[in-house]
C-alpha positions in Angstrom: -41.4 68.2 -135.7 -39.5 65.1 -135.9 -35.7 65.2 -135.8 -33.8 64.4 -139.2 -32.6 60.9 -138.6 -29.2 60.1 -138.1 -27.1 60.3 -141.5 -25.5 57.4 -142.0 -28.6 55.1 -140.7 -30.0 55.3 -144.5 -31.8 51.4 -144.2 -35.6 51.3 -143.1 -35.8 48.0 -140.8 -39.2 47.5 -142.8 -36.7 47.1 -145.9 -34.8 44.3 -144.8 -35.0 40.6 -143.9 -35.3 39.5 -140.7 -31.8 39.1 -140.1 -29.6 41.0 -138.5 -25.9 41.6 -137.3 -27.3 42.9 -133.9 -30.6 43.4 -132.2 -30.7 45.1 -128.9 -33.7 44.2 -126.5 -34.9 47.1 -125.0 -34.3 50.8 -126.1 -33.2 52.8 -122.7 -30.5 54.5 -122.3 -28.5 51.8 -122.4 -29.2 50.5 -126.3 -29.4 54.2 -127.3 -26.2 55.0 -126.2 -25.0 51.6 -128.6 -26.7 53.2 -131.9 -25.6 56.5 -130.8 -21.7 54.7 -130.5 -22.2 52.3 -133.9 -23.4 55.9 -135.3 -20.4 57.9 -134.7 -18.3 55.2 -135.6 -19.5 55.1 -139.0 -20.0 51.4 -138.4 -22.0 49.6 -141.5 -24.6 47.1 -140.3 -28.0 45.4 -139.7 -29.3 46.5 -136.4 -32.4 46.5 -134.8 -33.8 47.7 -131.4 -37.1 46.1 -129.8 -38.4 48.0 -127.1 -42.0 47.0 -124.8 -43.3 51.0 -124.9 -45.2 52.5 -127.7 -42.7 55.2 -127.6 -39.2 56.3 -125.8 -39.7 57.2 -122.2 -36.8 57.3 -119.5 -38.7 56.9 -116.2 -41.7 58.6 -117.0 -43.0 57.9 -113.5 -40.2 59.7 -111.9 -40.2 63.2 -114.2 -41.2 65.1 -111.2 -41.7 68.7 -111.2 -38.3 70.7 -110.5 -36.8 67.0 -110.0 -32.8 67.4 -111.1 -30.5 65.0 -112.3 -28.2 63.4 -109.9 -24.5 63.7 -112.6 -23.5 66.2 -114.1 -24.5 66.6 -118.2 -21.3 65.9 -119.3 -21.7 62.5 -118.6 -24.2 62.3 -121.5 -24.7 59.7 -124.5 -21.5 60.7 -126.2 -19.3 63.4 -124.8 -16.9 61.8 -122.7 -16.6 59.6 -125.7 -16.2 62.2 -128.4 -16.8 65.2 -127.2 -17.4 66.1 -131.6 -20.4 63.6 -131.8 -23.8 65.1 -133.1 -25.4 63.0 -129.8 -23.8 65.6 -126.8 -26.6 67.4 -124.7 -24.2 70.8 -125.4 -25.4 69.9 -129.1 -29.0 69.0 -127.9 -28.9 72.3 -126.5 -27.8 74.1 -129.1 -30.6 72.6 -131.7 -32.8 73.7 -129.9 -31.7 77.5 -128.9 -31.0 77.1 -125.4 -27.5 76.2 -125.2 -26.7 80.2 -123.9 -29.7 80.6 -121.9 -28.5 77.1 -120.1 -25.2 78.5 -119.3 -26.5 81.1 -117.5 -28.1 78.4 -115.0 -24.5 78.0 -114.0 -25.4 74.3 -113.4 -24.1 70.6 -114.3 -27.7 69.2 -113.0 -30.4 70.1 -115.4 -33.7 69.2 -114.9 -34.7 65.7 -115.1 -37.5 66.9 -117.8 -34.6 68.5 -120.0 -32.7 65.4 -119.8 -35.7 62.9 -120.4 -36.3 65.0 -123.5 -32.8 65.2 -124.3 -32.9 61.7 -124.6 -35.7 61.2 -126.4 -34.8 64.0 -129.3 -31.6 61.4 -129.7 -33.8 58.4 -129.8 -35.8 60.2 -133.1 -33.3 59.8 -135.3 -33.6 55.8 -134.6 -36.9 55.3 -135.1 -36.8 53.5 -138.2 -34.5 51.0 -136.7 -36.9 50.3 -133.5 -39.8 48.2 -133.3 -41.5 49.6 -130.4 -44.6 47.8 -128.5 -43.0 44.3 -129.1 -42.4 42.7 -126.1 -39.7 40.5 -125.9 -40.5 36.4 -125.2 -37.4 35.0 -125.3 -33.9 34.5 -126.8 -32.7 31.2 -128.0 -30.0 29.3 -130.3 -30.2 28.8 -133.9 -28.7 25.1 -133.6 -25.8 24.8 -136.5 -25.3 20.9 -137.1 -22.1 22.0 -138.7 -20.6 23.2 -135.7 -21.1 26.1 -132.5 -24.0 28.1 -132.5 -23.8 31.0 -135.0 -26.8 33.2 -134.4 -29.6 33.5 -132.0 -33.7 33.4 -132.4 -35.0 36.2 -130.7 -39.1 36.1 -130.3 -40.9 38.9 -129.2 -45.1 39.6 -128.7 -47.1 42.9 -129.8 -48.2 44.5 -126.5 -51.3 45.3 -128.3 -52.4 42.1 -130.4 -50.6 39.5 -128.5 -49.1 38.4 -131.8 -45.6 37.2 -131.9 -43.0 37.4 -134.3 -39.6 36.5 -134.7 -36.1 37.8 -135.6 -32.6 36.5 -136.1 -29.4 38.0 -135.9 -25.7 37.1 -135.3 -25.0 39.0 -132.1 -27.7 40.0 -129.2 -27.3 42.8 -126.3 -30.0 42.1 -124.1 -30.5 45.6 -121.8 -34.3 45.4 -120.8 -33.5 47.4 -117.4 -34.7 46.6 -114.0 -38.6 45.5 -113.0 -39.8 47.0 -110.3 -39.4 45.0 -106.2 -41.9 44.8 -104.4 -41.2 43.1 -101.1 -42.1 39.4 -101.0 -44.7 39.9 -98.3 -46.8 42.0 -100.7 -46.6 40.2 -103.8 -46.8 37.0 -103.2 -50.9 36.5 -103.4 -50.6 39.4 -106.4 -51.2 42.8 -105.5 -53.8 45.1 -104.7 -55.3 48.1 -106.7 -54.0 50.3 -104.0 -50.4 49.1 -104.1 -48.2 51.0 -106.1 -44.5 51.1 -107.3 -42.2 54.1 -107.6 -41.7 53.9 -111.1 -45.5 54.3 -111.6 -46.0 56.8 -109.4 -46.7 60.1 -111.8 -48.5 58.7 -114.2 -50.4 56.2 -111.8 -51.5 58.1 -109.1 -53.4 61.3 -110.5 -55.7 58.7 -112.2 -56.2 56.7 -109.1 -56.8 59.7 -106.7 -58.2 62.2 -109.4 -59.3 64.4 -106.1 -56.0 66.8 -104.9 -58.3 68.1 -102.5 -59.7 65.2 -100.3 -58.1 64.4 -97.1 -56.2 61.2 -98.2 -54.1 58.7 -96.0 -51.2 58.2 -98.3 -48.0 55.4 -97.5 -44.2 55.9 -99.0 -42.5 52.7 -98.4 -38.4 53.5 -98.3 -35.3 55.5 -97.4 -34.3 56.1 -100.8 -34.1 58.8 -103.6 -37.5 58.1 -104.7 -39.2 57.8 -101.8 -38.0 60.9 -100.8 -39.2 63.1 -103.6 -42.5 61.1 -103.6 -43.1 61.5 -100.0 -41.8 65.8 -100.9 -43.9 65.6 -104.1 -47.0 64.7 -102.5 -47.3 66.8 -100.0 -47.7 70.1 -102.5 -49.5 67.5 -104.9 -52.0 66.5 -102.2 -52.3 69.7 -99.8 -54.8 67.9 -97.3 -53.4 64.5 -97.5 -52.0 62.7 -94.6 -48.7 61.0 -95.3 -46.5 58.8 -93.9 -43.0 57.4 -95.2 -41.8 54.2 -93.4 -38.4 53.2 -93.9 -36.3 50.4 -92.0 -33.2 52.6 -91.5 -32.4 54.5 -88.6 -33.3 57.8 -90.8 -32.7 58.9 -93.9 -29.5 59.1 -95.4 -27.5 61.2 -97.8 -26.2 60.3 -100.8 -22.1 61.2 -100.8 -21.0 62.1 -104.6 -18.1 64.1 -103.1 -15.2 64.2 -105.5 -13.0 61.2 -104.5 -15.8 58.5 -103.5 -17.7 59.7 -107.9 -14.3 58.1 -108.7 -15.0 54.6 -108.3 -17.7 55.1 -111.3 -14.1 56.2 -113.6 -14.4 53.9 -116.5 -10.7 52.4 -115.4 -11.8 51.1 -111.9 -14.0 48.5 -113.6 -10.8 47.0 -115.0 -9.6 46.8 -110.9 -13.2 45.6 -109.6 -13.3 43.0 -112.3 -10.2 41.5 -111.4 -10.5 41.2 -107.8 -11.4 38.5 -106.1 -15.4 37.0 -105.5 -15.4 37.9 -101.6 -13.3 41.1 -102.4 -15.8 42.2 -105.2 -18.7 41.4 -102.7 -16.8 43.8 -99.9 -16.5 46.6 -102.6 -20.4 46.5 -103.4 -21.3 46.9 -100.1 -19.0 49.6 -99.4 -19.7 51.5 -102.3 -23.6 51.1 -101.8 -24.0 54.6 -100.0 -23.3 56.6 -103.6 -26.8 55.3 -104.7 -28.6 52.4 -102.8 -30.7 53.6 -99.8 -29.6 57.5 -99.7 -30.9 60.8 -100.5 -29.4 63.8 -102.3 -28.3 66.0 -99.2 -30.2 69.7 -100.5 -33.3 67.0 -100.8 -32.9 66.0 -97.2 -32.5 69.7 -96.4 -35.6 70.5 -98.1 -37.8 68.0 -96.2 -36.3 68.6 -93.0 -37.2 72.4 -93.2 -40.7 71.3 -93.9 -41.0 69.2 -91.3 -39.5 71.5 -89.0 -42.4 73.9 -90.0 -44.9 71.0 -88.2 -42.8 71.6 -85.4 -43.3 74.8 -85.2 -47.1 75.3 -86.0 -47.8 72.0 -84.0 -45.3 70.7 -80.7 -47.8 67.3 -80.8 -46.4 64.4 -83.2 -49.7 63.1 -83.4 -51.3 66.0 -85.1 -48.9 66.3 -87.7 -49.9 65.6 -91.4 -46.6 64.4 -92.4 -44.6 62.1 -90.9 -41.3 59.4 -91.3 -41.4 56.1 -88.9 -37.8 54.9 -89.1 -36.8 51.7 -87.6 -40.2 50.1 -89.8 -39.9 47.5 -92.7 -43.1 46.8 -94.2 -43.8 43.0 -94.9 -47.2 42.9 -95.7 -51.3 44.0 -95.2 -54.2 43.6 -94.4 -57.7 45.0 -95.9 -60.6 46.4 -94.5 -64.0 46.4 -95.3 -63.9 50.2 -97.2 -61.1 48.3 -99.4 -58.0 50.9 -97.4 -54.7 49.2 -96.5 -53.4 48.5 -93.1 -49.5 47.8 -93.0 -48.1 45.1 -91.0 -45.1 46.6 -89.8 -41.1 44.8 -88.3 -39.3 46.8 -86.3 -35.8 46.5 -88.0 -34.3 46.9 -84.2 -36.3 44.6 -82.1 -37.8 42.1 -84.4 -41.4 43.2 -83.3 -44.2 42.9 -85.7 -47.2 45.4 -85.2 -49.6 46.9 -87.6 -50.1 50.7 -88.7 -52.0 52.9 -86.4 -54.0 54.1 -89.8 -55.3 52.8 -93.0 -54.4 53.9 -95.9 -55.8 54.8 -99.4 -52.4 54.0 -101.4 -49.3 52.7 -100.7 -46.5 53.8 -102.7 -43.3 51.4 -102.8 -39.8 52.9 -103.8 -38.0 49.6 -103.0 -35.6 49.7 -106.2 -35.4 46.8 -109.0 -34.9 43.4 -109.9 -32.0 43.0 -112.5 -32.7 39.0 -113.1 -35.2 39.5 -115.8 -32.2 38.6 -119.1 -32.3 34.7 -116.9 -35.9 34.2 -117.8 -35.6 35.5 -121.6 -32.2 33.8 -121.9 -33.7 30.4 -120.1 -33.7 28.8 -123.8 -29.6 29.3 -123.5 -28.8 27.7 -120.4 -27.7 24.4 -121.8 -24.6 26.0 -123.4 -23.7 27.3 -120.2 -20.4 25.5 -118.0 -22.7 26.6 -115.0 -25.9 27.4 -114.1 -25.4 31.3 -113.5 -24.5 33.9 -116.5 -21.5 34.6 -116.2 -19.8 37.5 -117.9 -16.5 38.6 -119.7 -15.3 41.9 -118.7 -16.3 43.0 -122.2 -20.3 41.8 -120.8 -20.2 38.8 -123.1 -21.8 35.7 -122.0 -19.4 33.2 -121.4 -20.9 29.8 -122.4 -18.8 26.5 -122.9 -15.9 26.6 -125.2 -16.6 25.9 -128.7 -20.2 26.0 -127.9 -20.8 29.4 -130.0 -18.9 30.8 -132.9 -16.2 33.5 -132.3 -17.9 35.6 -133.8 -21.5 35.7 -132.6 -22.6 36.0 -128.9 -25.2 37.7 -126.2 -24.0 40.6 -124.4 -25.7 41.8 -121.3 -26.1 45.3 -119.9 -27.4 46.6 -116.5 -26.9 43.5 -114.6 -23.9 42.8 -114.3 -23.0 44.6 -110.6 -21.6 41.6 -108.9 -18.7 41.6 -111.8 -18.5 45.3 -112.9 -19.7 47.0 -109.5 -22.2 49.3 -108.8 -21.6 51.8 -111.2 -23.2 49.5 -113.7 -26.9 50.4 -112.9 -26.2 54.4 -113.0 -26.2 56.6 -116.1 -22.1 57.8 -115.4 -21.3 54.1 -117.0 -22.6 54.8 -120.3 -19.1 55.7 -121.6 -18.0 52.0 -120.7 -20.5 50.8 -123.8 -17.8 50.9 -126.3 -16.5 47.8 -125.3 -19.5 47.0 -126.5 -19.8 48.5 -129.7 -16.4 47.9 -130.4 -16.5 44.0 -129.3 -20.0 44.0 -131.2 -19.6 47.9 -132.1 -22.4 49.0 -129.8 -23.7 50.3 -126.1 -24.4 52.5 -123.2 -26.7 54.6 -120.2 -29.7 52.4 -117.8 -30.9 53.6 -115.1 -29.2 56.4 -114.7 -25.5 57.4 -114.0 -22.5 55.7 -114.4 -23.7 53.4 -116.9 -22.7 55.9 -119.7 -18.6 56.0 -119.2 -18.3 52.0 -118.8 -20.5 50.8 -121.5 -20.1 52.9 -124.6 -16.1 52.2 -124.3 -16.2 48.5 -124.1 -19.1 47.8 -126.3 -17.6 49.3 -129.6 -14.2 46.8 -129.9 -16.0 43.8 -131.0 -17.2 44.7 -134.5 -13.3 45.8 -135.2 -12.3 42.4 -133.2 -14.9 40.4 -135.6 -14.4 42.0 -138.6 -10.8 40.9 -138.3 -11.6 37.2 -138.0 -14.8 36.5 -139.9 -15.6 37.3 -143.8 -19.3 37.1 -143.3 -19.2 40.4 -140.7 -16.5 42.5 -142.7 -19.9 44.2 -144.4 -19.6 45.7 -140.5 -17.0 47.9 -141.2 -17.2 51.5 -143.5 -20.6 54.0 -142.7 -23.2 52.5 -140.2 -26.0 51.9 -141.3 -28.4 50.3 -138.7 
């Protein structure tokens, strides 16, 4: 049964003209957390969401069996917001009967399955304000020759049809997420059947290799968090399967969230990170890349240890085992034999040496992260108001183009790219709570690819529609009940 939508969003997107006050692109975490702010804010306004899936999914690749989230629930859509909104996972829980039977769990990690369908029971009472399967082509300028640019012309295609369609509106949050890395060796002459990314991997692979039983010769390309729980998943998934994960670390790493290092993804030390300088901010990253770049959770590491211990036992001869992890090997492209398997060619991280795999495999399965560039291709149309040529952003996540180029009170906002001037803690879920300067500079956003993303965005992102409604007559209709 579908959830009763949200109260104060009483305006069908079907109902209106294709004008808005805001359109997000995308409808992740990230843009769900925005309506979810501009909800409990009571804000009144035109907003629409387009989102590339036929429905809301939060990395339905990755919803592995007994996978858990890596922060705690609290650090949800809303609570550390307003712990009263309607949008907490405590309320989630207690729609749906469970909130006492999750206590008993005596847990701040539920499963990722819970969360993913926490997240889409908040995403129902949206739906009338989403356009899903549209693809978005590009956003560009609607040219004023009265003066600065005063809203924006955002095109997008139907996934199914190929149609395209557009939309305008006075203020644009582009949060499409990451796409998927594959290293350069790999992708550069397109890829093969065989080749396959993390974030495909559950709902890829069963179709691909529809036989659990055979004896396949299965790859896992990386050291981090998903490579790990694919390269653990697979081995109960594919009992007879021979697997190998190749990373080019030393070994694999653990992930430290102890108390004092989760600190650096507080909402307040993106106000320090912000303000320091280029090479200092650079420093920072890199120091702070071991709470989620390259690392494993540590009872994970445990896990897989222990059952490669078991080899051990059962078998003292490397060679025999059915599961193994080369370290020290980056994978920078293959070659293909005649029965269509894949054969690695390998660089030893420590000696420069290139060699090739000692087997051939039936899939290769790549959890090399994301690529956060993809807002410079659909913003390409923007560039000439620019004082650069990079996007640079405020520490509210507006784009900051040339002065007088764009009215006060419109602009493009950008989530889940914006590391290199917010810091790491941009690309995880914790940040959400740093959306309302969004939604208050705009009065929207919040959560992306999972953890810190929640705090920061939310906070932030819900200033600007106050800020705007205080300078410009045509956006005090922002203020009173939402309605988006």
């Amino acid at each position: 049964m579908p959830s009763k939508p949200a109260d104060q969003f009483h305006q069908d997107v079907t109902g209106l003209k294709d004008h808005f006050d805001l359109v997000c692109v995308g409808f992740g975490p990230a843009s769900l957390a925005i309506a979810v702010a501009l909800h409990d804010r009571g804000v009144k306004a035109r907003v629409l969401f387009i989102e590339r899936q036929r429905s809301f999914k939060w990395h339905a690749g990755m919803l592995l069996p007994n996978a858990r989230m890596q922060i705690s629930f609290l650090k949800d859509l809303a609570t550390l917001r307003d712990p009263r909104s309607k949008f907490t996972f405590i309320n989630y829980l207690k729609s749906k009967n469970r909130l006492v039977a999750f206590t008993n769990l005596s847990t701040f990690l539920p499963l990722r399955e819970e969360y993913n369908d926490y997240l889409t029971w908040c995403a129902s009472h949206f739906e009338q304000h989403v356009r899903y399967g549209q693809e978005t082509i590009s956003v560009s300028p609607m040219k004023n020759r009265q003066g600065p640019i005063q809203s924006w012309r955002v095109v997008s295609q139907s996934v199914n049809t190929n149609d395209r369609s557009f939309v305008t509106a006075r203020h644009v949050v582009v949060a499409v997420g990451g796409k998927p890395k594959i290293p350069r060796g790999l992708s550069d002459y397109g890829l093969d059947s065989r080749i396959v990314h993390s974030s495909a991997y559950s709902t890829a692979v069963p179709t691909i290799l529809a036989d659990t039983e055979k004896a396949h010769d299965l790859a896992v390309i990386g050291g981090g968090q998903s490579s790990a729980e694919i390269f653990n998943d697979l081995q109960g998934r594919y009992p007879n399967a021979r697997i190998t994960l190749y990373t080019g670390a030393s070994a694999l790493k653990p992930s430290d969230d102890s108390p004092f290092v989760n600190e650096i993804f507080d909402p307040e030390r993106v106000n320090t990170f912000y303000n320091l300088p280029p090479e200092s901010q650079q420093k920072t990253i890199l120091s702070d890349k071991s709470t989620n770049y390259g690392v494993v959770r540590p009872e994970l590491l445990d896990r897989i240890y222990e059952s490669m211990y078991r080899q051990r036992l059962r078998e003292p001869h490397q060679s025999k085992w059915r599961c193994k992890i080369e370290a020290w090997q980056e994978v920078i492209g293959y070659d293909k034999s005649q029965d269509g398997r894949l054969q690695l060619r390998l660089k030893n991280t420590s000696s420069g040496e290139i060699s090739m795999s000692e087997s051939s495999f039936d899939l290769a399965i790549f959890g090399t992260g994301y690529e956060r560039n993809v807002h410079e291709t659909l913003l390409a149309p923007t560039r000439y108001l620019l004082p650069s040529d990079r996007f640079m952003v405020g520490r509210d996540y507006q784009i900051q183009f040339r002065e007088d180029a764009v009215a006060g009170d419109s602009g493009i906002w950008l989530q889940g790219c914006c590391e290199n001037s917010h810091g790491v803690g941009l690309v995880l879920l914790q940040a959400l709570e740093e959306l309302d300067w969004l939604t208050t500079d705009i009065n929207s956003l919040v959560i992306a690819y999972y953890q810190f993303l929640l705090l920061e965005v939310v906070r932030w992102s819900t200033r600007s529609f106050y800020r705007i409604d205080k300078q410009s007559c045509d956006v005090i209709a922002l203020t009173g009940p939402l309605s988006c």
